[in-house]
C-alpha positions as CSV (number, residue, x, y, z in Angstrom):
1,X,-18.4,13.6,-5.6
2,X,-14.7,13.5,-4.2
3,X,-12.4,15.8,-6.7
4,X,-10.1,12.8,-9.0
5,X,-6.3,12.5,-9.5
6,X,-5.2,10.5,-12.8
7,X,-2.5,8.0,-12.8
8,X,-1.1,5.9,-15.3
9,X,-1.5,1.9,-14.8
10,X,-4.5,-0.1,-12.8
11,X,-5.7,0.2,-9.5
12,X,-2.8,-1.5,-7.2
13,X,0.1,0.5,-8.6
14,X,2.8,2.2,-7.5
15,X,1.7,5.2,-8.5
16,X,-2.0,4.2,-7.2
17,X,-0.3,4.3,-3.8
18,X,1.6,7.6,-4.5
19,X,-2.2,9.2,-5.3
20,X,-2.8,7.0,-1.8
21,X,-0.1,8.2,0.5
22,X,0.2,12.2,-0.7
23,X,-3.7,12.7,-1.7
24,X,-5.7,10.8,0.2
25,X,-9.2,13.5,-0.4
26,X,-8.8,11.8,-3.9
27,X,-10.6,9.7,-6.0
28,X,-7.9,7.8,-7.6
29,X,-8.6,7.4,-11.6
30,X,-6.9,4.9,-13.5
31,X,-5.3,5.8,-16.7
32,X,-3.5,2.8,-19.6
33,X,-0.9,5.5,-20.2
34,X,0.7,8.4,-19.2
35,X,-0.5,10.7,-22.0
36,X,-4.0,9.2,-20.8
37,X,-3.5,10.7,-17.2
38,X,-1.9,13.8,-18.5
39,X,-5.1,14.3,-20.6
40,X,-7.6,13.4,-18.3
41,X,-6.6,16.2,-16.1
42,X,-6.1,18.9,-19.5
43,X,-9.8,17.9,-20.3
44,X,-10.9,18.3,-16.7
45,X,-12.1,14.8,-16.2
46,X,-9.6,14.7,-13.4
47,X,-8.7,17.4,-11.5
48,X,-4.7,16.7,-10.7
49,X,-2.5,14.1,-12.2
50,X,0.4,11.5,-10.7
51,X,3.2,11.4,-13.0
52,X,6.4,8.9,-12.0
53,X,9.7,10.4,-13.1
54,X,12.3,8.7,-12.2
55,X,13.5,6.2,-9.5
56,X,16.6,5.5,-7.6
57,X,17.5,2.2,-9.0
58,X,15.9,2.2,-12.5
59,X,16.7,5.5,-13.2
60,X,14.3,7.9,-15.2
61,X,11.0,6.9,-16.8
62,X,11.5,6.5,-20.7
63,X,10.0,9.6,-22.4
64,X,8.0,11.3,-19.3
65,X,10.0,14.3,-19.4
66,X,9.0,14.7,-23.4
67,X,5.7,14.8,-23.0
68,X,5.1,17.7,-20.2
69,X,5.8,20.4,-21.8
70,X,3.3,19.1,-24.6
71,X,0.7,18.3,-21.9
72,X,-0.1,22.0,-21.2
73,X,-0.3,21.5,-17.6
74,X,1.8,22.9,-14.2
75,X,3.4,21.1,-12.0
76,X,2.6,22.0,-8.3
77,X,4.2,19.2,-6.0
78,X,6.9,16.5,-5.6
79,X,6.6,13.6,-3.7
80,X,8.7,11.0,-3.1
81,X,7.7,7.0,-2.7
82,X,9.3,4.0,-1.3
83,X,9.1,1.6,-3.5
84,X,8.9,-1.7,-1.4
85,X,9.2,-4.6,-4.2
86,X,6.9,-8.1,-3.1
87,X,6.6,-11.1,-4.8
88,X,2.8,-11.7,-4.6
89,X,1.0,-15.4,-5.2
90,X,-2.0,-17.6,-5.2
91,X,-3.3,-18.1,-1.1
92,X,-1.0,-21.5,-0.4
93,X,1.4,-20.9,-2.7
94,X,5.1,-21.3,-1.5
95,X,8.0,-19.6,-2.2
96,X,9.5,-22.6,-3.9
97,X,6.0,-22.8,-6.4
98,X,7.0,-19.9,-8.0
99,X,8.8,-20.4,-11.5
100,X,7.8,-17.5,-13.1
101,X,7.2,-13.4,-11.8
102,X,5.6,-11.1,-13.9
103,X,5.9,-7.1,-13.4
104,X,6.0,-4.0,-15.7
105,X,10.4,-3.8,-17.6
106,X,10.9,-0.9,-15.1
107,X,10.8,-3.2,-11.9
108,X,12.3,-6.1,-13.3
109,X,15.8,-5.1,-12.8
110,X,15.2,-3.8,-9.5
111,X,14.5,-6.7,-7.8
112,X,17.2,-9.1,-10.5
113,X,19.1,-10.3,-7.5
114,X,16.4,-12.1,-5.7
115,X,14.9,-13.5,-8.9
116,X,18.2,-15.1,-9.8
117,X,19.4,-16.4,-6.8
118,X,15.6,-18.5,-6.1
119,X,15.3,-19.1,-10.2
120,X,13.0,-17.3,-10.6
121,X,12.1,-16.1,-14.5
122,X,11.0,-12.3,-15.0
123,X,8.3,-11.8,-17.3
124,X,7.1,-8.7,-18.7
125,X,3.7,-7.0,-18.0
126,X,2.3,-3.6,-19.1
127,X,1.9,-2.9,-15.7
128,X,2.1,-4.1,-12.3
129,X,-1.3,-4.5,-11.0
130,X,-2.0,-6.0,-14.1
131,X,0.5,-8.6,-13.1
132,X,-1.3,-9.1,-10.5
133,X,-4.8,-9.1,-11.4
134,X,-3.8,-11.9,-14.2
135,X,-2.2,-14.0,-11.7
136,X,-5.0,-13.7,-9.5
137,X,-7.4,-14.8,-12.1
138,X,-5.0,-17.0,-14.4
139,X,-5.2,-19.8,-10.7
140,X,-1.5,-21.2,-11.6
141,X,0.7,-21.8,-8.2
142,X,3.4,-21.2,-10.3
143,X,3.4,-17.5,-11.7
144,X,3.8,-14.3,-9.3
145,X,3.4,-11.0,-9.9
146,X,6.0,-8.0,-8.2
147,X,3.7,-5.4,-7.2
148,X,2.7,-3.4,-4.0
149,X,0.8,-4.8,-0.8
150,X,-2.0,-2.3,-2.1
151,X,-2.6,-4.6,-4.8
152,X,-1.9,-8.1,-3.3
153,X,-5.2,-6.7,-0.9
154,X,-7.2,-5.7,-4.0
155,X,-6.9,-8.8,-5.8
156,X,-7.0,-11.3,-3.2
157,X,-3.0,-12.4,-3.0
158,X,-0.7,-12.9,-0.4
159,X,2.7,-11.9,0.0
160,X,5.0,-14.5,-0.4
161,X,8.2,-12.9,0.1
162,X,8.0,-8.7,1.0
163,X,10.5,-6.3,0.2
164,X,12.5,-8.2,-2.1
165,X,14.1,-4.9,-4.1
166,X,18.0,-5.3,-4.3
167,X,18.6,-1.5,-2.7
168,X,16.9,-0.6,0.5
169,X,16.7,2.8,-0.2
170,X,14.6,2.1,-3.4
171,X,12.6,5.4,-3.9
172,X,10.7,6.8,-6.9
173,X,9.5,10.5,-7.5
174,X,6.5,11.9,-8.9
175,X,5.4,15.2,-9.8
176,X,1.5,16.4,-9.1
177,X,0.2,18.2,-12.2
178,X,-2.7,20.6,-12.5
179,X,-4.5,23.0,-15.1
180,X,-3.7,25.6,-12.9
181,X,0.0,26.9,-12.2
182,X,1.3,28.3,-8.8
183,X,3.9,30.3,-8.3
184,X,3.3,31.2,-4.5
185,X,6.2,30.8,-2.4
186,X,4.9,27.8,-0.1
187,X,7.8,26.9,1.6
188,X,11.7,27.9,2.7
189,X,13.4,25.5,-0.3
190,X,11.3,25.9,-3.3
191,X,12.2,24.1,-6.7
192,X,11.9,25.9,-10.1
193,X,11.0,23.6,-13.0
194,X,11.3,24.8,-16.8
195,X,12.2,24.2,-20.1
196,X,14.2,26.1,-23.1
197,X,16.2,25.7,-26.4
198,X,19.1,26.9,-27.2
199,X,20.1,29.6,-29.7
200,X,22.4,27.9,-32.9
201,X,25.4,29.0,-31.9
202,X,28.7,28.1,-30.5
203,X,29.2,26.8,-26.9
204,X,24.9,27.9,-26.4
205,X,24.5,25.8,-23.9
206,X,28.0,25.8,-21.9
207,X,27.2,30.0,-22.0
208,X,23.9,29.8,-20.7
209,X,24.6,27.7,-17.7
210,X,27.1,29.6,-17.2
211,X,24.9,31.9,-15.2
212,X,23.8,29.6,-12.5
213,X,27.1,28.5,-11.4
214,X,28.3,32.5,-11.3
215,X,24.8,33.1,-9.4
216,X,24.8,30.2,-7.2
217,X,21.9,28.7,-8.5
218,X,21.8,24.8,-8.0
219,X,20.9,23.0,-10.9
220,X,19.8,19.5,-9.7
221,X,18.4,17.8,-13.3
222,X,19.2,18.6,-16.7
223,X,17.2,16.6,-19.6
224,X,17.7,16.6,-23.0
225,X,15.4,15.3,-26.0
226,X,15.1,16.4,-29.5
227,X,11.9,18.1,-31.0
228,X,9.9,16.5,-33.6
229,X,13.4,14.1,-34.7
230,X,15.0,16.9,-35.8
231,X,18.8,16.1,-34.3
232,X,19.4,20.2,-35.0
233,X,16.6,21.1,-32.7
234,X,17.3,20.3,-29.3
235,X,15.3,21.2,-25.7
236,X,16.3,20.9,-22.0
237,X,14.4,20.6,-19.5
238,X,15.6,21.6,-16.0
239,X,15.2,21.7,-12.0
240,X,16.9,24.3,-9.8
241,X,16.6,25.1,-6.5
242,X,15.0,28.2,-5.4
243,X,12.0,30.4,-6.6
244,X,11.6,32.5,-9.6
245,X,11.7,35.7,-7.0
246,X,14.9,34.9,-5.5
247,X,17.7,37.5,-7.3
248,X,20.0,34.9,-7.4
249,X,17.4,33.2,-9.7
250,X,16.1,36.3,-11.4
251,X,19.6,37.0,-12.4
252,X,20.5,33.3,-13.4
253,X,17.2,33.0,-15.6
254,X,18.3,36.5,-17.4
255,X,21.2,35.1,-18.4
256,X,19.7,31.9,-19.6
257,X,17.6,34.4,-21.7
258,X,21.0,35.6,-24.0
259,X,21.5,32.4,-25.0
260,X,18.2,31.0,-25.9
261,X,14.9,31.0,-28.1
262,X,12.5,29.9,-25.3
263,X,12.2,30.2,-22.0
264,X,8.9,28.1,-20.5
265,X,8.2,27.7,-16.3
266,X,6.9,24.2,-15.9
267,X,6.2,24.3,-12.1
268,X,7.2,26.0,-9.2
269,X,6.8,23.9,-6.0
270,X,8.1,23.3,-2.7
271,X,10.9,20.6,-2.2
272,X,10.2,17.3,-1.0
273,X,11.6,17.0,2.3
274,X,12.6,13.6,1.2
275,X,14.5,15.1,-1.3
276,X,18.0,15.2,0.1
């Protein structure tokens, strides 16, 4: 039996596609939500997971970034997706049939121009290729569903209009997870992903980034979320460019040490080439 990769939503999703596109070998396994996939790999029931980030016109995925430190896992790759919107319908159905599309809040807006300008009402669905397996099976002329060409295949739709996302460029990045971490050096532009929380006192934070601007350490994400609601308590989870081994890092990271409590390496992983 083929090893699995976890992804959270149905078969026909975006993320379906990204377990497509960057690991084919895979048996694709559908998960309702992300702490699902996340735990189906922790467990062993899958070997890696997909995990959507963030995308270009959206922005980042609500609450993702919380839960991987908690999930206990490494992440080993980036990969970046473009994200072709299509407005999927019953075989016959017209472009002027269509009343209503349903897709998951997060591609709603990216796609708001061409729903207003043909009238078209956005409805919200847990998840894409849910949207479309229900319009498949509800038989109404009227309702769409925004979802990939993956899914208009696996549940019988066609296409009614393709690519109808309101930027061209419309991209969204996921990270591979696994049990196992690796730190080899797989490539010229490595990324270094970690976490940490910052000592209680004055200007903490200001200090310790202090060190990778002196060190010339690029610093391309910085995300911040409290822990367990308590507004005091607050952790940041970070992307930089380079490897752990690079003195440049090595120096950056022992300053970031001063000035915190915790220190924990997420993932170390070569750079999407897509990246830039």
């Amino acid at each position: 039996m083929a090893a699995r990769i976890a992804f959270q939503g149905e078969l026909g999703a975006y993320s379906h596609q990204a377990c497509v596109e960057t690991r084919p070998d895979f048996d694709p396994l559908p998960c309702p939500t992300f702490e699902d996939a996340l735990e189906a790999v922790h467990s062993g029931e899958a070997e890696l997971g997909m995990i959507a980030v963030e995308n270009s016109t959206y922005g980042r995925v609500q609450d993702v970034y919380h839960l991987l430190p908690k999930a206990g896992l490494h992440i080993i790759q980036e990969t970046f997706v473009r994200v072709h919107v299509n407005l999927l319908g019953l075989p016959g159905a017209k472009l002027d049939d269509i009343t209503h599309a349903h897709g998951h809040p997060v591609i709603l807006p990216q796609c708001g121009k061409f729903l207003r300008d043909h009238n078209i009402k956005g409805v919200t669905s847990s998840d894409n290729a849910r949207a479309a397996r229900d319009v498949a099976s509800g038989g109404d002329k009227t309702q769409g569903a925004l979802a990939s060409e993956l899914a208009a295949k696996l549940y019988g739709l066609e296409v009614i209009a393709p690519k109808i996302e309101d930027h061209k460029l419309n991209t969204t990045r996921f990270l591979v997870m696994s049990r196992d971490a690796d730190h080899t050096r797989r490539s010229d532009k490595m990324v270094t992903a970690f976490m940490f929380r910052v000592r209680n006192i004055p200007a903490a934070l200001y200090k310790a980034m202090g060190g990778f601007a002196t060190n010339g350490v690029n610093m391309t994400k910085l995300e911040s979320y409290m822990v367990d609601g308590v507004f005091t308590a607050t952790q940041f989870y970070a992307d930089i460019e380079g490897h752990p081994d690079d003195e440049n890092v090595k120096l950056a990271m022992d300053e970031l040490g001063y000035f915190t409590e915790m220190v924990e390496i997420l993932g170390v992983y070569p750079a999407d080439p897509r990246r830039s």
